[in-house]
mmCIF file of the C-alpha atoms, coordinates in Angstrom:
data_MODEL
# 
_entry.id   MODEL 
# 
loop_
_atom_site.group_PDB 
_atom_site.id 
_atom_site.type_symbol 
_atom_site.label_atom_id 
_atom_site.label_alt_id 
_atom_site.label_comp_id 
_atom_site.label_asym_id 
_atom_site.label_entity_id 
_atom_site.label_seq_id 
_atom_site.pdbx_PDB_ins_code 
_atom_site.Cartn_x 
_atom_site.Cartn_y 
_atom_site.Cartn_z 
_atom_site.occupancy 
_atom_site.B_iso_or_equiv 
_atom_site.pdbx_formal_charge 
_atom_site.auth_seq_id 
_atom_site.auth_comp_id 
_atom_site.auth_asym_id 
_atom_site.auth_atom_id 
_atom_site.pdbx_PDB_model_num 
ATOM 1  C CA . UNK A 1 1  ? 0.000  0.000  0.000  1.00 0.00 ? 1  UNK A CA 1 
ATOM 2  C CA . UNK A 1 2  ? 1.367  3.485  -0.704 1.00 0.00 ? 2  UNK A CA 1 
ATOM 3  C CA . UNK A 1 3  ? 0.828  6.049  1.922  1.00 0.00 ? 3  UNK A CA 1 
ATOM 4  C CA . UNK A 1 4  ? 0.212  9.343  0.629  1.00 0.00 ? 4  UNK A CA 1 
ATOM 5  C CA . UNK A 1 5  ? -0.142 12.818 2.517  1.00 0.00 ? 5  UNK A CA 1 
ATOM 6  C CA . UNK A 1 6  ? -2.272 15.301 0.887  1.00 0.00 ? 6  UNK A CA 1 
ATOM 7  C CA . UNK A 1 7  ? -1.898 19.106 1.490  1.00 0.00 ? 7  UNK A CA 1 
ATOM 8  C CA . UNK A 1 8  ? -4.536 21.850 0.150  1.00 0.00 ? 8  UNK A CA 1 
ATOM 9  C CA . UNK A 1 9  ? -4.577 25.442 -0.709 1.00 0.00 ? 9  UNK A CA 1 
ATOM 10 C CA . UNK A 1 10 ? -1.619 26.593 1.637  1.00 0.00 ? 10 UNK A CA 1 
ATOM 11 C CA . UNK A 1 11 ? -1.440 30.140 0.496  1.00 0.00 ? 11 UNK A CA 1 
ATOM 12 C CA . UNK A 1 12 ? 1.966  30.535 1.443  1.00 0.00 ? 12 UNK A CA 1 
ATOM 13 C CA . UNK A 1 13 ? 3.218  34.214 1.446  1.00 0.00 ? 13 UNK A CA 1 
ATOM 14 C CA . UNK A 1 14 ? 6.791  35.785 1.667  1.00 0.00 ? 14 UNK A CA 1 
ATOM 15 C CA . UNK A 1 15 ? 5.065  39.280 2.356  1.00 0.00 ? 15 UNK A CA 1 
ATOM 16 C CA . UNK A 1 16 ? 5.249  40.278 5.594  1.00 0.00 ? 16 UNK A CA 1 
ATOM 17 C CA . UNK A 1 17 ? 2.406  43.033 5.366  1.00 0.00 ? 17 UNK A CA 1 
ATOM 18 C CA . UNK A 1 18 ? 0.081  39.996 3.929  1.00 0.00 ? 18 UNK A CA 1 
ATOM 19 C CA . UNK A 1 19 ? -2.738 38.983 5.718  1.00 0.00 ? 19 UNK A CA 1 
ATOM 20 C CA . UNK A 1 20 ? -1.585 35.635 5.028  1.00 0.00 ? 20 UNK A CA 1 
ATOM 21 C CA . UNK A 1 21 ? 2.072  35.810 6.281  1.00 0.00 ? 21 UNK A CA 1 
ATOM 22 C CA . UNK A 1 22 ? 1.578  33.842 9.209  1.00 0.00 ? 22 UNK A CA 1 
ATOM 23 C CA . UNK A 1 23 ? 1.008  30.653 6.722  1.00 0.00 ? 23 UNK A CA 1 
ATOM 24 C CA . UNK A 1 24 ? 4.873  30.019 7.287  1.00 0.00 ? 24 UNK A CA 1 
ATOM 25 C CA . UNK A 1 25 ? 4.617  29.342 10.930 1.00 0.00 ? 25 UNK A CA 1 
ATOM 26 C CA . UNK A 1 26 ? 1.194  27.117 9.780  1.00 0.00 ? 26 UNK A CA 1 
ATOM 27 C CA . UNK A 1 27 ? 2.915  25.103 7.014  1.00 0.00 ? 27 UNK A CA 1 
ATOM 28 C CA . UNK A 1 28 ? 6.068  24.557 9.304  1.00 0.00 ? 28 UNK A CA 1 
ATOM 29 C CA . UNK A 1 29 ? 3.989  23.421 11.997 1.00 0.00 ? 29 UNK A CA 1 
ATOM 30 C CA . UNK A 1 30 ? 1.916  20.920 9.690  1.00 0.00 ? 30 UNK A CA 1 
ATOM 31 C CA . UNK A 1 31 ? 4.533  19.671 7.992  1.00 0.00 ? 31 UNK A CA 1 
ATOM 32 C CA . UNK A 1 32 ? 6.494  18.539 11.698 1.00 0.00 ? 32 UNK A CA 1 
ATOM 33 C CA . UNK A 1 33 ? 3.032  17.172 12.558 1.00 0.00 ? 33 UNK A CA 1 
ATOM 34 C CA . UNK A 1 34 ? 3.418  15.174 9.241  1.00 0.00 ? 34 UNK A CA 1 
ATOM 35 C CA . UNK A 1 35 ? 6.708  14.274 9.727  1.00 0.00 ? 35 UNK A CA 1 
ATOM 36 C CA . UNK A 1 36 ? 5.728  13.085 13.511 1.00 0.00 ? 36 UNK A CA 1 
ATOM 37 C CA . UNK A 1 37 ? 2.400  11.426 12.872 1.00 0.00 ? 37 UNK A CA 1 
ATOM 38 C CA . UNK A 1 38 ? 3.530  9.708  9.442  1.00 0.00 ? 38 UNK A CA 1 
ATOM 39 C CA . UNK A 1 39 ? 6.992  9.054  9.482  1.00 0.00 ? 39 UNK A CA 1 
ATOM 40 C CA . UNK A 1 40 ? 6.327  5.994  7.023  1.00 0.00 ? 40 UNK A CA 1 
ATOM 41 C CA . UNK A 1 41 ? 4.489  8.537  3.831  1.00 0.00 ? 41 UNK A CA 1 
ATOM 42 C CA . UNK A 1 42 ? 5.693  7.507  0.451  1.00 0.00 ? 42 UNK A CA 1 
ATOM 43 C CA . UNK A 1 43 ? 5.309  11.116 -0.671 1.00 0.00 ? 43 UNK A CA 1 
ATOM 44 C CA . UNK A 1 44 ? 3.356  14.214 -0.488 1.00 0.00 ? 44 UNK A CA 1 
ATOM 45 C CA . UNK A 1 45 ? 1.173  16.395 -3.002 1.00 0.00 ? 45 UNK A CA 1 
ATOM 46 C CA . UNK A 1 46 ? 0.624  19.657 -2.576 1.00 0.00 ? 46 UNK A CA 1 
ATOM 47 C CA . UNK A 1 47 ? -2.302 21.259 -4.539 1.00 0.00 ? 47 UNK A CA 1 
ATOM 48 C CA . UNK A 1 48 ? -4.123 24.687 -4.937 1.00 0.00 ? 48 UNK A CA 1 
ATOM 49 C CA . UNK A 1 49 ? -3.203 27.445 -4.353 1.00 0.00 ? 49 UNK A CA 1 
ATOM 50 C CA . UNK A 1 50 ? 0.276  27.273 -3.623 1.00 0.00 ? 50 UNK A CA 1 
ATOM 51 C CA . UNK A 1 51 ? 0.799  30.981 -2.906 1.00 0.00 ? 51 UNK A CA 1 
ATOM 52 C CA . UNK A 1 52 ? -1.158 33.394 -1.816 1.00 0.00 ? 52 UNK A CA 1 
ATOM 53 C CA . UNK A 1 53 ? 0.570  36.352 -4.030 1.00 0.00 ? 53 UNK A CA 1 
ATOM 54 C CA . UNK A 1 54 ? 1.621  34.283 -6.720 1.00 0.00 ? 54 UNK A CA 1 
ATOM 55 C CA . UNK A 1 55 ? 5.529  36.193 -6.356 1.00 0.00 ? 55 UNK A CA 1 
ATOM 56 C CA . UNK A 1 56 ? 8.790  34.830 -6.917 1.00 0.00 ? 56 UNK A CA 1 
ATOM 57 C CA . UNK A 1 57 ? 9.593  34.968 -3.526 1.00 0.00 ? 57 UNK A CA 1 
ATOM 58 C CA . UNK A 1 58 ? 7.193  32.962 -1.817 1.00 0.00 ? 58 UNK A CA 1 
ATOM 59 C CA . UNK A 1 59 ? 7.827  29.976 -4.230 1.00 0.00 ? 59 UNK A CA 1 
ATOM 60 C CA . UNK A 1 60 ? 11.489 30.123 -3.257 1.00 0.00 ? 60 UNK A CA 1 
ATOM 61 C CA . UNK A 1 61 ? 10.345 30.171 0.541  1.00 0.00 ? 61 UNK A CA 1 
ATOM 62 C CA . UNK A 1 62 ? 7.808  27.348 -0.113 1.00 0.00 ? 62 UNK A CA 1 
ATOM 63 C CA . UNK A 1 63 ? 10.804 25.178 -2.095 1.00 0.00 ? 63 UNK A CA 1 
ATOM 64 C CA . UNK A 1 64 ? 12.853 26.131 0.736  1.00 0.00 ? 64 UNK A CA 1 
ATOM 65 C CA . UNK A 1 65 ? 10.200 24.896 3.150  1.00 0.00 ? 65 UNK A CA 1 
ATOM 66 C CA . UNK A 1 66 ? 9.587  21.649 2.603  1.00 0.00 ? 66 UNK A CA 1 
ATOM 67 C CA . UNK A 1 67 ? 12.579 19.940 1.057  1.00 0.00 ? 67 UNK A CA 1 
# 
C-alpha cells in the first residue's frame, strides 16, 4: 500500500504586510506534525493554491520549506 499525505490550498506568502504571512509558521507546523504522525508517507502532493501572491519569492520560501 502506498501512503500518501495530501496538502490543500496553503497560500503561502513571503510578504510580511500579507494577511496571510503567518502561513509560514502554519505550514512549518503541519509539515512537523506530518513528519511526527507519518513518518512511514511515500510522498506528499501539494495542490491549490500554492501561494497566496503568486511572487517569486514565496515559491522560493515554499521550495525552501519543505525539502
Amino acid at each position: 500500500m502506498v501512503n500518501v499525505i495530501h496538502m490543500s490550498d496553503i497560500h503561502l506568502s513571503y510578504n510580511a504586510d500579507s494577511d496571510n504571512y503567518d502561513s509560514l509558521s502554519k505550514l512549518r507546523h503541519a509539515l512537523n506534525d506530518i513528519n511526527d504522525k507519518h513518518p512511514g508517507a511515500d510522498f506528499m502532493i501539494i495542490t491549490g493554491d500554492l501561494t497566496h501572491d503568486g511572487s517569486e519569492e514565496s515559491y522560493r520560501l515554499l521550495d525552501k520549506t519543505i525539502k
